[in-house]
LUMKOL-999297 format. One record per residue: residue number from 1; chain; x, y, z of N, C-alpha, C in turn. Coordinates in steps of 0.001 Angstrom, whole numbers, plus 524288, in hexadecimal, padded with zeros to 5 digits. Layout:
! LUMKOL-999297
R|k|c|neast|nnorth|nup|caeast|canorth|caup|ceast|cnorth|cup
R|NUM|A|X|Y|Z|X|Y|Z|X|Y|Z .
...
! end
This chain:
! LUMKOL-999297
R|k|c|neast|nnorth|nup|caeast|canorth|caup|ceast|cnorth|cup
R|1|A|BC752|27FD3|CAC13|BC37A|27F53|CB01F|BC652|27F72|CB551 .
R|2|A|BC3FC|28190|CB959|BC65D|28343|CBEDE|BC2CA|27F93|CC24B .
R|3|A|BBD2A|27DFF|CC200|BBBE0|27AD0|CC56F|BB7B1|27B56|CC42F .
R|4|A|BB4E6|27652|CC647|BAFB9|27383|CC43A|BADE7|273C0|CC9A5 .
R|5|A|BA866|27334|CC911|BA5E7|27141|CCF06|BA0C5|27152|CCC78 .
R|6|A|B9EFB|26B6E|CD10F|B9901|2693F|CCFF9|B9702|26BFB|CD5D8 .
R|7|A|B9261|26FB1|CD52C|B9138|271B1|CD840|B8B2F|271B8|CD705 .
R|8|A|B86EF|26F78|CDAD2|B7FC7|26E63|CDADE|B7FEA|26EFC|CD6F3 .
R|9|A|B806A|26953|CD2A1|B8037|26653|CCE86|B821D|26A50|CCA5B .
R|10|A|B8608|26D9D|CC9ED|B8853|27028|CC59E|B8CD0|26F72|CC678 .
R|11|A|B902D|26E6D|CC057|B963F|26F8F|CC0D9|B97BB|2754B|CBF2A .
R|12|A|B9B7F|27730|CC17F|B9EBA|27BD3|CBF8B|BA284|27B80|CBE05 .
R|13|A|BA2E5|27E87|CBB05|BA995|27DB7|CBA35|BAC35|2847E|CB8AD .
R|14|A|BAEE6|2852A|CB98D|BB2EA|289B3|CBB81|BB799|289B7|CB60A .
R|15|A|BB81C|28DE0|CB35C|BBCB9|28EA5|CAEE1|BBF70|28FB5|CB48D .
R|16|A|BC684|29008|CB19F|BCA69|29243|CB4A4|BCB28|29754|CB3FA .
R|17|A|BCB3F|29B2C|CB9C8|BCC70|29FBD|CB8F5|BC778|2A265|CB876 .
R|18|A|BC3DC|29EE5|CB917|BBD30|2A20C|CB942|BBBCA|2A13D|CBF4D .
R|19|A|BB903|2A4E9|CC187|BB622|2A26F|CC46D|BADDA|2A1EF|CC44D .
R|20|A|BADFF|2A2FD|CC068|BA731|2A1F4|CBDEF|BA702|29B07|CBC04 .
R|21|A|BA35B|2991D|CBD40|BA223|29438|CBB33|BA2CD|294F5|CB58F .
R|22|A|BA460|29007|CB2A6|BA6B8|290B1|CABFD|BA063|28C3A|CAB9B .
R|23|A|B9F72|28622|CACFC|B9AF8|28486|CABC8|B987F|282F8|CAFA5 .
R|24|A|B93E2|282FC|CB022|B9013|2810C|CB4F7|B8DC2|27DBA|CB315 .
R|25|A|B8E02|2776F|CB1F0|B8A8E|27305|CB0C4|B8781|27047|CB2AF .
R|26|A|B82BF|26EED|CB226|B806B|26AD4|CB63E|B81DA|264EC|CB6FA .
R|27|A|B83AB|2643F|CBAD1|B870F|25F07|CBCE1|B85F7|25B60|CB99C .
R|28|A|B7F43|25A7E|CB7B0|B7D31|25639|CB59C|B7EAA|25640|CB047 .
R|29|A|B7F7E|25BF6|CAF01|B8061|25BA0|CA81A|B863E|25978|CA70C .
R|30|A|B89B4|25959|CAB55|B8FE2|2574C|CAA1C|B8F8E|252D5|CA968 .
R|31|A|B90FF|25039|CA592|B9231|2495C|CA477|B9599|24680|CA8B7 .
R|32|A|B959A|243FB|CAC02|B97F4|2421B|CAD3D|B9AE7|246E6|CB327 .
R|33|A|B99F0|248E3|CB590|B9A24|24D22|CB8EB|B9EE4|24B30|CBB65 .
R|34|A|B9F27|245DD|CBEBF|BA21B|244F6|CC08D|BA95D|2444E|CBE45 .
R|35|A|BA83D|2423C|CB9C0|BAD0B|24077|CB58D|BAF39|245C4|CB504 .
R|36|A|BAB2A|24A2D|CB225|BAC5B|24DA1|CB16B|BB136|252A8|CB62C .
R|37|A|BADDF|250C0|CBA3D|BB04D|2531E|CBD9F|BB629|25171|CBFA8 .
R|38|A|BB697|24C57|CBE4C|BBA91|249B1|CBFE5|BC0B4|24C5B|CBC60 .
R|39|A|BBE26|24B01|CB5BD|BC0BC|24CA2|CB30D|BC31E|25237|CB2E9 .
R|40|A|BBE39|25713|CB48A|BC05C|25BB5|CB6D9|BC4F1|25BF1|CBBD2 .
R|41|A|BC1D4|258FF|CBE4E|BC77F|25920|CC27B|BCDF8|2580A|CBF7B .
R|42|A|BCCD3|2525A|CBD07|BD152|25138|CBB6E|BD4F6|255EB|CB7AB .
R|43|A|BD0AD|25749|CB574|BD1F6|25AE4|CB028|BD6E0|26115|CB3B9 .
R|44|A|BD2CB|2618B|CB940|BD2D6|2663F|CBCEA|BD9C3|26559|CBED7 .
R|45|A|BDA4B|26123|CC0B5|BDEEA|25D16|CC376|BE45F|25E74|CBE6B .
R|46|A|BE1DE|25BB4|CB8D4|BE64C|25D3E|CB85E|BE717|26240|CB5C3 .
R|47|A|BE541|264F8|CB4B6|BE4DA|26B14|CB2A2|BE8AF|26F16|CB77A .
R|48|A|BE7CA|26E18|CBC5B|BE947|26FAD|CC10B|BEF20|26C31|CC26E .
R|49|A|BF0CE|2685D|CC0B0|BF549|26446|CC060|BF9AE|26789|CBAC9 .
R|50|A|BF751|269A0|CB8D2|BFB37|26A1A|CB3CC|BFBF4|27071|CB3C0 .
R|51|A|BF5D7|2756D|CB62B|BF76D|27ACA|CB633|BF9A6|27B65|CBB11 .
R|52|A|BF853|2789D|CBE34|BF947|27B7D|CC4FA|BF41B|27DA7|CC642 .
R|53|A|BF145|27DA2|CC359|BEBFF|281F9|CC4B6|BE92B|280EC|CC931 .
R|54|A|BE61D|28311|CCCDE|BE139|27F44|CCDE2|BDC8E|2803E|CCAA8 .
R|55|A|BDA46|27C18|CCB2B|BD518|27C21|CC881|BCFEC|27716|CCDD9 .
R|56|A|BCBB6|27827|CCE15|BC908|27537|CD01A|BC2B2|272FE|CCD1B .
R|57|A|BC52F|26DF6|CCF65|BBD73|26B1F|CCE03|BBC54|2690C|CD2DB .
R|58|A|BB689|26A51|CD2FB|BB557|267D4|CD856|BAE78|2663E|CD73C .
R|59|A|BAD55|26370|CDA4B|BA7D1|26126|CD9C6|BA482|2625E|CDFEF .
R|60|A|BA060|264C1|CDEF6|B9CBF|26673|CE2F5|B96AF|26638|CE33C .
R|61|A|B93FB|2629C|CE617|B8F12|261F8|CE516|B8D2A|267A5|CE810 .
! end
């Protein structure tokens, strides 16, 4: 995954090396939206700590 974003109540999220949306979810259907997102970051942090890569998550009403 290359980057997530909550954008007028949908999340996206982005494969690496794509630039087409991979899933478009409705904010409300994610368990826990916030945790989730947190954990992406973390997940994002160290994935980018161990390849060198960049990768981004970001949150946008």
């Amino acid at each position: 995954m290359s980057e997530v974003a909550v954008r007028g109540g949908m999340v996206y999220v982005w494969r690496a090396g794509h630039t087409k949306v991979w899933q478009a979810l409705k904010a409300g259907k994610v368990p826990n939206l916030l945790v989730s997102l947190a954990i992406v970051d973390n997940l994002r942090r160290d994935t980018v700590n161990l390849s060198g890569h960049s990768t981004r998550a970001c949150v946008m009403s």
